[in-house]
C-alpha positions as CSV (number, residue, x, y, z in Angstrom):
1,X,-15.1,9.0,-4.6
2,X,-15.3,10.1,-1.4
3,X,-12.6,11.9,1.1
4,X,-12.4,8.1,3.5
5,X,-11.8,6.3,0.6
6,X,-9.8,8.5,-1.3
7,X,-7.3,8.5,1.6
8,X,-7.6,5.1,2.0
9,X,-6.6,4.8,-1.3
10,X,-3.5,7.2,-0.8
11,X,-2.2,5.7,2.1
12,X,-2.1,1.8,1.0
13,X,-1.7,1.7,-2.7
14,X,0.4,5.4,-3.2
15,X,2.8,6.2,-0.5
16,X,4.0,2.8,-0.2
17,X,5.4,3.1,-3.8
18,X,7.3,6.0,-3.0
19,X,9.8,5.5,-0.7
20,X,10.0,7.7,2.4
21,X,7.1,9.3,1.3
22,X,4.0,10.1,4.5
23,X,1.0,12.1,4.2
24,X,1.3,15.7,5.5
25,X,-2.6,17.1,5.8
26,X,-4.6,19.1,3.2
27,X,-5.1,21.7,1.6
28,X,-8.3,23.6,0.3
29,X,-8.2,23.7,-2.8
30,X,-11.0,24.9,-6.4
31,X,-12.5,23.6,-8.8
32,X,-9.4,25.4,-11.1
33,X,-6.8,23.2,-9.4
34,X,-5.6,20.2,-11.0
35,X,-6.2,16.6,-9.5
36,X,-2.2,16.3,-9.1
37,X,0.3,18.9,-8.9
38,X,3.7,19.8,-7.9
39,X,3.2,21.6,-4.0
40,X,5.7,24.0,-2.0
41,X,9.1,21.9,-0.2
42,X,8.8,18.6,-2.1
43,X,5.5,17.5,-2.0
44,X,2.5,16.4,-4.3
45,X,-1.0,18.0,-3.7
46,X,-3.8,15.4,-4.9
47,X,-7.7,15.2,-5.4
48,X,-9.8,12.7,-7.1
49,X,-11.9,15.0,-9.4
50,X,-11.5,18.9,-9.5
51,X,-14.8,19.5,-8.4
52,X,-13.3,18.3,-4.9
53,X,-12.9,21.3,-2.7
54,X,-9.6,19.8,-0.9
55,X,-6.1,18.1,-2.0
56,X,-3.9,15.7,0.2
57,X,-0.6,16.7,0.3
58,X,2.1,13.7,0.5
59,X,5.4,14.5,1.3
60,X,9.0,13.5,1.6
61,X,12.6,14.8,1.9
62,X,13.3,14.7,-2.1
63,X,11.8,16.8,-4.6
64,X,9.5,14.7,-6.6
65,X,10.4,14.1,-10.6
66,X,7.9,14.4,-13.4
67,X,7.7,11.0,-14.1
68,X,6.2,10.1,-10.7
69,X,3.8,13.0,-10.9
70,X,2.4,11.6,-13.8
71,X,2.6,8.2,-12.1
72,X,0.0,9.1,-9.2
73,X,-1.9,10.9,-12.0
74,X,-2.1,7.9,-14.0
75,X,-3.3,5.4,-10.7
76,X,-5.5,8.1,-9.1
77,X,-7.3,8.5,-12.7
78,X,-7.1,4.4,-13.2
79,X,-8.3,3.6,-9.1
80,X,-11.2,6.7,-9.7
81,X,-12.7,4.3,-12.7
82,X,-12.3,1.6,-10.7
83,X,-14.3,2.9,-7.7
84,X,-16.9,4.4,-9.9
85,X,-17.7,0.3,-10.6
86,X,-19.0,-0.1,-6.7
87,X,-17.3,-3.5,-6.9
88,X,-18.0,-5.3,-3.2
89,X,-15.8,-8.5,-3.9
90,X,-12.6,-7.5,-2.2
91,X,-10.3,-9.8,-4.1
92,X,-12.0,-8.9,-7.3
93,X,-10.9,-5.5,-6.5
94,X,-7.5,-5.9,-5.4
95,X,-7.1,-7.6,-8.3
96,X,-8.2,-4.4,-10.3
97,X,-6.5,-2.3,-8.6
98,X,-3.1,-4.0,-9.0
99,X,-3.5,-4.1,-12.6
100,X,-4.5,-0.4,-12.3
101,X,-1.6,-0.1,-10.6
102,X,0.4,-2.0,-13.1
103,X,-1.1,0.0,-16.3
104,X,-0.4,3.5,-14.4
105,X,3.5,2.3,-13.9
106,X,3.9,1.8,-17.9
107,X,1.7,4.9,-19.1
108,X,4.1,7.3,-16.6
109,X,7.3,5.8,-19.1
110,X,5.4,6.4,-22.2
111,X,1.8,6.4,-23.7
112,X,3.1,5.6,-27.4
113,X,4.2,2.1,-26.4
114,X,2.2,1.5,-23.1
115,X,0.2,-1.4,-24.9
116,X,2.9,-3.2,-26.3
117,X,5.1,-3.0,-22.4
118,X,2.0,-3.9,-20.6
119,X,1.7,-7.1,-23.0
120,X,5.2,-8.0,-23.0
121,X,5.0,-8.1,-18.6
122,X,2.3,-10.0,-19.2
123,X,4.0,-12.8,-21.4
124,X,7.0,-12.9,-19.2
125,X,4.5,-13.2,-16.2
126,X,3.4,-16.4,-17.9
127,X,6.9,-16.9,-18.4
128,X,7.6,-16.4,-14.7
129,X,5.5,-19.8,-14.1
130,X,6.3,-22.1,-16.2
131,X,10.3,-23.9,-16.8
132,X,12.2,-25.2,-19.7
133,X,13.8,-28.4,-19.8
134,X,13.3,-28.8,-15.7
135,X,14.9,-25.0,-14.8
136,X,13.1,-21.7,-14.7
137,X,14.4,-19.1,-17.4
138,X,16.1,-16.0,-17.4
139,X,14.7,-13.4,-20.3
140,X,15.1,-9.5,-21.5
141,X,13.2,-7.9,-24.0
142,X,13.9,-4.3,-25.5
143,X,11.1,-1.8,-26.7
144,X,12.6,0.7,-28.9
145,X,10.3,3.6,-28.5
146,X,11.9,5.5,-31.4
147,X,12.2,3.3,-34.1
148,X,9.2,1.2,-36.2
149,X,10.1,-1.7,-38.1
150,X,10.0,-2.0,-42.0
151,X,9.0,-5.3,-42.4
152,X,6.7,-6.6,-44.9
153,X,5.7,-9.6,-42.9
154,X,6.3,-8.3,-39.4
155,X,6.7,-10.9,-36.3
156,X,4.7,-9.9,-33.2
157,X,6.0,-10.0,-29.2
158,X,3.0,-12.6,-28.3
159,X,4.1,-14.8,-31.2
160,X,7.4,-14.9,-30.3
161,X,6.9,-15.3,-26.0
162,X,4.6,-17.9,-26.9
163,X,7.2,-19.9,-28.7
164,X,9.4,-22.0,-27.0
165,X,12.7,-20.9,-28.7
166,X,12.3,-17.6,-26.8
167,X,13.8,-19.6,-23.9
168,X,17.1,-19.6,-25.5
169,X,17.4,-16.5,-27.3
170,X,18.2,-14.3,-24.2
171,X,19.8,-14.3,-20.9
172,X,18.3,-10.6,-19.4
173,X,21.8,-9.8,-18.8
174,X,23.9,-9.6,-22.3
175,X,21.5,-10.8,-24.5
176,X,18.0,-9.5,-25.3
177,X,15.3,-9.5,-28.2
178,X,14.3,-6.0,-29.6
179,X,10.6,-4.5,-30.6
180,X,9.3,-1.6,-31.7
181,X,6.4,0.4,-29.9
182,X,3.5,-1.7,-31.8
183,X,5.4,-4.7,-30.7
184,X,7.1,-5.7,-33.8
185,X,10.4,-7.5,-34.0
186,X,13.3,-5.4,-34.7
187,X,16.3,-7.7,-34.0
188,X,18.6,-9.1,-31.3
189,X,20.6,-7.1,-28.9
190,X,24.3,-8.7,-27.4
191,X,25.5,-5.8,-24.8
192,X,28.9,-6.2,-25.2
193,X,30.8,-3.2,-24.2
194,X,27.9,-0.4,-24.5
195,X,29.2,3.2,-23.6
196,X,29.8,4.3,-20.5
197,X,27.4,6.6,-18.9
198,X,25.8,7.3,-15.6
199,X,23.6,4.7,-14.6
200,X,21.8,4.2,-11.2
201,X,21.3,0.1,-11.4
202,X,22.2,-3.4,-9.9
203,X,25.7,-4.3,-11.0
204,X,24.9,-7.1,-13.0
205,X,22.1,-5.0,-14.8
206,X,24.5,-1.8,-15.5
207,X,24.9,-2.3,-19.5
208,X,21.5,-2.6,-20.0
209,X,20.6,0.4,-17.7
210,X,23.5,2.2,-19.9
211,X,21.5,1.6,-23.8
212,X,18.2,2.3,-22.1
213,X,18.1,6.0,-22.3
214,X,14.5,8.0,-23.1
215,X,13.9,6.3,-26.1
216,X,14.6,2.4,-24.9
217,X,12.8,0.6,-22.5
218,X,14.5,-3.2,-20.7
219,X,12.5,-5.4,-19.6
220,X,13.7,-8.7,-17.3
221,X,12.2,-11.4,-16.1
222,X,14.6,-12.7,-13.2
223,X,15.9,-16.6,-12.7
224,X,13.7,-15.9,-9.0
225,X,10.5,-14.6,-10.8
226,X,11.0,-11.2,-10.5
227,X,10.5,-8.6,-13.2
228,X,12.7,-5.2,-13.6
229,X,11.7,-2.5,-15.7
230,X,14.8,-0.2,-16.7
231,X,14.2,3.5,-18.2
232,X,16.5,7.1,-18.5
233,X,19.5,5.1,-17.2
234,X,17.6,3.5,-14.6
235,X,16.1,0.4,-12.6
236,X,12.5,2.7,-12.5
237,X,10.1,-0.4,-11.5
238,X,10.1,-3.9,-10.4
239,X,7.7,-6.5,-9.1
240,X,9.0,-8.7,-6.7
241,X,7.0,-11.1,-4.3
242,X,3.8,-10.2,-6.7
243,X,4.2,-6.1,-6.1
244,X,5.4,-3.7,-7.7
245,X,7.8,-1.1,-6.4
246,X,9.2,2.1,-7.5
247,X,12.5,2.8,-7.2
248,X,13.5,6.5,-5.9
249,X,17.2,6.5,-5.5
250,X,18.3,9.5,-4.8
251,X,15.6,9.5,-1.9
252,X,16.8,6.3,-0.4
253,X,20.5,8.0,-1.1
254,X,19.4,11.1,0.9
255,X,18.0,9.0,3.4
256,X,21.7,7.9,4.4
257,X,22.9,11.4,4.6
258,X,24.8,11.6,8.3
259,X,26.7,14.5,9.1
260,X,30.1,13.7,7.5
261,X,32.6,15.3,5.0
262,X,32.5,16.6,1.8
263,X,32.7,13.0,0.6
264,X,29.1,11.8,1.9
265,X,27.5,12.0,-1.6
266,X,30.0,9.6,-2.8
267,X,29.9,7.2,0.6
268,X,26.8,7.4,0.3
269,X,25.8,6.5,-3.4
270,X,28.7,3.8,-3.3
271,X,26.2,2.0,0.7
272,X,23.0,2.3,-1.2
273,X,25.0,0.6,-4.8
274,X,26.3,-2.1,-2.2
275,X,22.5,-2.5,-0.5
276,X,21.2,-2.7,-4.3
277,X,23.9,-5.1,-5.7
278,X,23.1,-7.5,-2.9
279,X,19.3,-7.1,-3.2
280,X,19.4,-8.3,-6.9
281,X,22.5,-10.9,-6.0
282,X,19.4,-12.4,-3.7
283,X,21.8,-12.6,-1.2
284,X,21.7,-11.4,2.3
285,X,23.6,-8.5,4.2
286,X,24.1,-6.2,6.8
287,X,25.5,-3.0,5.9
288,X,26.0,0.2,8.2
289,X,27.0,3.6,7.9
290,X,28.7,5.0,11.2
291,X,27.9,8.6,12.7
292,X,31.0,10.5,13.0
293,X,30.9,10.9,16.2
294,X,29.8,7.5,17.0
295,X,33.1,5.3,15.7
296,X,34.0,4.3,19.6
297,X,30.2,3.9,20.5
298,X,30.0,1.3,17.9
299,X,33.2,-0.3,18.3
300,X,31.9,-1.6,21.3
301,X,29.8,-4.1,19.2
302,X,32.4,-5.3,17.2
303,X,35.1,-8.2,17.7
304,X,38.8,-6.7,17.3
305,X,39.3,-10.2,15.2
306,X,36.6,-8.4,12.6
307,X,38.6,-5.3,12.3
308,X,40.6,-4.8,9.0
309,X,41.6,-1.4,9.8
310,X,45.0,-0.5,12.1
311,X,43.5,2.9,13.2
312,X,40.2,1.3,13.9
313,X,42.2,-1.6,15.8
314,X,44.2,0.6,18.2
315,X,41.0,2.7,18.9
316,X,39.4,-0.7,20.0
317,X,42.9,-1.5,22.1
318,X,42.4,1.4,23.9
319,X,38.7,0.4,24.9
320,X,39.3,-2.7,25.6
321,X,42.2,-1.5,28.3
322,X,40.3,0.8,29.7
323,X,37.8,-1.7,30.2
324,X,40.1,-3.9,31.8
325,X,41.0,-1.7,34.3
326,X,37.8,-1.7,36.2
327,X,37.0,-3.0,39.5
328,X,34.3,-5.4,38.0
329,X,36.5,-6.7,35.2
330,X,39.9,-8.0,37.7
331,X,39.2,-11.2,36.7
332,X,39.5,-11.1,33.3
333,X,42.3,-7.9,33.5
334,X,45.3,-10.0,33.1
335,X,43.5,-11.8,30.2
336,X,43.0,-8.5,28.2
337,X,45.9,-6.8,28.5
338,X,47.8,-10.0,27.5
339,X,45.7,-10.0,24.4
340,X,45.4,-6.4,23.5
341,X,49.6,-6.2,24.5
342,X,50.7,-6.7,20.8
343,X,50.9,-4.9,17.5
344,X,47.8,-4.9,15.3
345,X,49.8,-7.2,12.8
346,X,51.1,-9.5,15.4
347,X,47.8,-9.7,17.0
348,X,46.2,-10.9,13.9
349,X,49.3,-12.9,13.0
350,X,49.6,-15.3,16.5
351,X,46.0,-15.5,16.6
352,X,45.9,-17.3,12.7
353,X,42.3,-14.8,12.1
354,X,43.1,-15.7,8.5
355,X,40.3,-14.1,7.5
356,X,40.8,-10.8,8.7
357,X,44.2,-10.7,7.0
358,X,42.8,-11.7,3.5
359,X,40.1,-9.5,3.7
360,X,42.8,-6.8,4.5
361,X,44.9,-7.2,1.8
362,X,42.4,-7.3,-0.4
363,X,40.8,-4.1,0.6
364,X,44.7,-2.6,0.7
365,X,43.4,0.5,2.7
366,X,40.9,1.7,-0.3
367,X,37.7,3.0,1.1
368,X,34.4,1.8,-0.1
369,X,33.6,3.8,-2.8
370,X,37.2,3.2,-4.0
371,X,37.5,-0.3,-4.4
372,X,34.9,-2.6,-7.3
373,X,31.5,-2.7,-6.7
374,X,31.3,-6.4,-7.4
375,X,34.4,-6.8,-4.9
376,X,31.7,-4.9,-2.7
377,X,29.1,-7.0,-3.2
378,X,30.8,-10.3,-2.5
379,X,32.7,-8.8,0.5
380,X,28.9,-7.9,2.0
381,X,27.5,-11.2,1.4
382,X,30.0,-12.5,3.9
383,X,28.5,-13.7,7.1
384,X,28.2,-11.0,9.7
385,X,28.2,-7.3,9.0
386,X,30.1,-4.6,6.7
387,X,30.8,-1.8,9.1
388,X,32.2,1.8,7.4
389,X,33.1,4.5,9.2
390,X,31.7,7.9,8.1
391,X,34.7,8.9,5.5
392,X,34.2,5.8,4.1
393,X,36.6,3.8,5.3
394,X,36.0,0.3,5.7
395,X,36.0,-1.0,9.8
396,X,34.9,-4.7,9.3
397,X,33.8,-7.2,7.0
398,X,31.7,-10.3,8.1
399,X,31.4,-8.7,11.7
400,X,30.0,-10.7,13.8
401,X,27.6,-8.1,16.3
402,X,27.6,-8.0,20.1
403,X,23.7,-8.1,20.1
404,X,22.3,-5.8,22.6
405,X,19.9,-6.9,25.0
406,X,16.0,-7.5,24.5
407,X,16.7,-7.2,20.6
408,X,14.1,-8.6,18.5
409,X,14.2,-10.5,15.3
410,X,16.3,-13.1,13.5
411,X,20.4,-12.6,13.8
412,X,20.9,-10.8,10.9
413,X,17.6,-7.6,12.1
414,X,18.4,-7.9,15.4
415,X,22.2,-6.8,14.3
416,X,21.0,-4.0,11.9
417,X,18.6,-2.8,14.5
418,X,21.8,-2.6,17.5
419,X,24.1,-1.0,14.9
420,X,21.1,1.7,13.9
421,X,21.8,3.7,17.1
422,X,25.1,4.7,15.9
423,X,24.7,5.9,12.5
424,X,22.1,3.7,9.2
425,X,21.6,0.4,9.6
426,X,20.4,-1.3,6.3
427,X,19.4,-5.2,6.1
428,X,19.3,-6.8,2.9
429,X,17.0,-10.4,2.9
430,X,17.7,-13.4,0.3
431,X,14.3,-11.9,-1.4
432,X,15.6,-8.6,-2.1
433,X,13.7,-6.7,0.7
434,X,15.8,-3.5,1.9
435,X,15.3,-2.4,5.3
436,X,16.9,0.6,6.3
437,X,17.2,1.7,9.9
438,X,18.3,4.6,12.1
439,X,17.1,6.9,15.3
440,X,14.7,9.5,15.7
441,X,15.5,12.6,17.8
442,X,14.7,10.5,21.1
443,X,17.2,8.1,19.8
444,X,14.8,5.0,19.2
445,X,15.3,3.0,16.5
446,X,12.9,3.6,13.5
447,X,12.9,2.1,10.2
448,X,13.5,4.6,7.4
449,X,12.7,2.7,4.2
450,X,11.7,-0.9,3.0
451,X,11.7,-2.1,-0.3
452,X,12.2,-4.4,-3.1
């Protein structure tokens, strides 16, 4: 393969799996040097055979983990067959080089089973097009990597996806049928009340991400078509709008780091849960992460009905005044300081923002990462934004956004992109896509992940 193509290759079908990831340059690099290794301040070096006399490095803020090492290994040895084939039919190869990629994703989870998880995705891909009785069908599947079965007259996965039965068996959720590594039937699986550990996982996925440790691999296929591949306490992969993507939390997580108080870990796990939740809830949201020294900058943008907190409230008061006390604004002076004249509970009292007060009482002055994360996720799906200040206290929910001018995009981007300049920005689509935004050191909006 040579250097175009192999950085061709690296830039479309590698660092878009890894989020946050760009390439940094090369390296020189011997024939002793292995195709992919570990580099100096989180970064990958990469060739395509060892005879090459260079390595790309790729790079990103997080240190990468041995399972994504092995990962590139795994496409860079799959897409180096692939090229070796001299195929000229474009969609031919794309084709190839999906299922490369596809075959890589499994093989960097285990090579023991790596046959019988690459035939399982492909039943429930089947699966994925197809409905029973009129609706389309929600499934899980369990390898157990540890175990084989003992059966004398052992059932296979493709007997058992191929029947309709399977339809009813399992739900994705709760309910899911187990195999062994070579694919044979160990039992069913209800999720009850598994133990709790650490898991980094959708909401509605978190007992299955809790049993799925080393030795257990989850597989779903989605109500929407999608399929999520669960691993080590994980969401690791999952193909969505026919691509796959792998899932680096604690980058995306790092990504949201603002300069804050000792709490920031915590706020920030508890934003990118939220962003997650919502992504596999397929519904949309807007969800930002204030600077702390941008709270006033950004109340600007928001409607004082929106506010749920009194110290957030009276900070707005006081803008608002201020503002009403300028030459340009006489006419509307009288107006403002009318409005702005009472208590934060009388205010939201004589001007019936039932809303507000519901949401208020509900929150009863927990921050985010305080309160239930499927609380969280309903409260987000609410039209408008979620707005939390950078100790984690929760401004506004359903916020509708003063949109700056010349802002581009629907409603729901053109907010994210305004509220960017004051902290991280992140839209979530009905498809799942997460786009998170903030501003570089010129203070222009750039986007700083998308996925899902």
């Amino acid at each position: 393969m040579d250097k175009s193509e192999f950085y061709d290759i690296v830039g479309k079908l590698i660092v878009p799996l890894f989020t946050g990831s760009f390439l940094a340059g090369e390296t020189e690099s011997s024939q002793r040097d292995l195709e992919v290794a570990l580099g100096k301040g989180n970064s990958v070096l990469l060739k395509p055979s060892k005879m090459d006399d260079y390595r790309i490095i790729l790079k990103r803020g997080q240190a990468f983990k041995s399972f994504e090492v092995n990962l590139i290994r795994s496409i860079i040895h799959e897409i180096s067959d692939i090229s070796a084939m001299n195929i000229e039919d474009k969609m031919y190869l794309n084709q190839l080089q999906s299922m490369a990629i596809e075959k890589a994703l499994v093989e960097s989870l285990t090579e023991n089973g790596s046959e019988t998880v690459l035939g399982i995705i492909n039943g429930l891909e089947k699966w994925a097009s197809r409905t029973y009785e009129g609706s389309t069908v929600k499934l899980g599947i369990m390898v157990n990597l540890g175990v084989n079965s003992d059966s004398v007259n052992p059932v296979n996965y493709n007997e058992v996806l191929n029947s309709d039965f399977f339809a009813l068996f399992t739900d994705g959720v709760s309910s899911f049928i187990e195999f062994d590594k070579n694919g044979n039937l160990l039992g069913y699986m209800n999720l009850k009340n598994p133990k709790s550990v650490p898991t980094i996982s959708p909401y509605v996925f978190d007992r299955l991400a809790r049993v799925c440790n080393d030795k257990r691999i989850g597989i779903v296929l989605t109500e929407k078509g999608d399929i999520l591949i669960f691993f080590s306490r994980q969401l690791v992969f999952a193909k969505r709008n026919g691509d796959w993507c792998v899932y680096s939390h604690d980058e995306v997580i790092r990504l949201l780091q603002n300069n804050v108080s000792y709490t920031a870990k915590q706020i920030r796990r508890a934003i990118y849960n939220t962003a997650l939740d919502c992504s596999f809830a397929y519904k949309g949201a807007c969800l930002v992460y204030i600077n702390k020294d941008k709270t006033l900058d950004a109340l600007n943008h928001i409607d004082a009905a929106d506010i749920i907190s009194e110290e957030h409230f009276n900070m707005k008061k006081q803008l608002e005044l201020a503002e009403a006390e300028k030459l340009y604004n006489i006419a509307n002076a009288k107006k403002i300081i009318e409005k702005f004249s009472l208590s934060y509970e009388d205010f939201l009292n004589k001007n019936h923002y039932t809303k507000t007060m519901a949401i208020r009482k509900i929150v009863a002055g927990k921050k985010l990462f305080e309160l239930d994360r499927k609380l969280i996720e309903e409260m987000t799906s609410v039209d408008g934004a979620t707005i939390v200040d950078y100790d984690g206290t929760i401004i506004a929910v359903g916020a509708i956004i003063k949109i700056e001018a010349g802002s581009q995009g629907g409603g729901r981007l053109a907010a994210t992109t305004t509220m960017a300049k004051y902290g991280v920005a992140i839209k979530v689509s009905q498809d799942g896509i997460m786009q998170g935004f903030s501003v570089d050191k010129q203070g222009r909006v750039k986007q700083i992940f998308n996925f899902g």
